[in-house]
N, C-alpha and C positions, 0 to 999 in steps of 0.2 A: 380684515382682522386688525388690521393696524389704526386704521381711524378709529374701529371700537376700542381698540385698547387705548391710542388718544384720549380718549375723550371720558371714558372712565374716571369715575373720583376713588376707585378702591380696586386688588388686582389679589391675587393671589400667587406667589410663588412656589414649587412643589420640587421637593430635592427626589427624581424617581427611587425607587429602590431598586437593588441588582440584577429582581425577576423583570425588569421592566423595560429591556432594550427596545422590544419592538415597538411599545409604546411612543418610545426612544426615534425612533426610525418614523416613526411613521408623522410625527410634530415636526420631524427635521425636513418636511417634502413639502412643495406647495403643489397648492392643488385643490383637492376634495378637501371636504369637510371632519375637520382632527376630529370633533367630537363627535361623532355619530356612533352611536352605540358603545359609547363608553356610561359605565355606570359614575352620575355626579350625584351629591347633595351641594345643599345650598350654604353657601357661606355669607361672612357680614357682608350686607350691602348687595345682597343677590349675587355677589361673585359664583361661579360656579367652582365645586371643588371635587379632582379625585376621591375615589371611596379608599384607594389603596396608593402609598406614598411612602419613604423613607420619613420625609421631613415636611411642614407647611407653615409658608408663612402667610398668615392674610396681614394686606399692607392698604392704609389708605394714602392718595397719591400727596408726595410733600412738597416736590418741585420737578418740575423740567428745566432741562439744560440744552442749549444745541454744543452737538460733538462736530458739528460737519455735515457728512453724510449719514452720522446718526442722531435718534434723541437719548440723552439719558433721564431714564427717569429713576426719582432718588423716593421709596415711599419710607413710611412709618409705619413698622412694627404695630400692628395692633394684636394679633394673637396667633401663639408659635405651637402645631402641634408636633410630635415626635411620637410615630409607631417605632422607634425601637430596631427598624431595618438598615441594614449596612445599604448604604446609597450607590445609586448606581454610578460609574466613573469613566468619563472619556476624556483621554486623554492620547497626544499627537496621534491621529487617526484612528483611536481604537477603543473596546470597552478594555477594563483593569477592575482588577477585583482588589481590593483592602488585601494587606498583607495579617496575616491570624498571630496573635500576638504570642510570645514565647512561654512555652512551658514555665514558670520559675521553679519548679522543682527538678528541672535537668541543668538548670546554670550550676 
């Protein structure tokens, strides 16, 4: 997975949304194959792309950098979807839901 993502000229970035832990869980494990029976379409550049997402960014690649023992790779923005879904959030060891914004009519 990682030479394919190398070697890629375009990538897709996908913010899950908050129904989407196990999805969550299961990209976070090596092993078997993430995508296998997940519903994709196709995005620019043949990327593949979730059917269902908080947020997407398709991105063609801008630069590689060495971190060390990582690479970063820096793309460009080429086109930003948004369903609209409060994204999914993990944060020190855990999922966290968005805090619901306050009534203004009880301040």
């Amino acid at each position: 997975c990682f030479e394919d993502f190398m070697a890629a000229e375009a990538f897709a970035i996908h913010v899950l949304a908050e129904d989407q832990q196990e999805l969550s869980n299961r990209f976070a494990k090596t092993g078997s194959d993430r995508f296998a029976g997940l519903e994709l379409s196709e995005g620019l550049s043949g990327v593949p792309l979730l059917t269902h997402y908080s947020t997407c960014f398709q991105c063609s690649l801008a630069n590689q950098y060495d971190g060390g023992d990582h690479v970063i790779i820096v793309g460009k923005v080429l086109e930003l979807s948004d369903h609209g879904l409060n994204p999914l959030i993990f944060h020190r060891g855990g999922y966290k839901e968005l805090a619901t914004d306050s009534d203004p009519s009880k301040d």
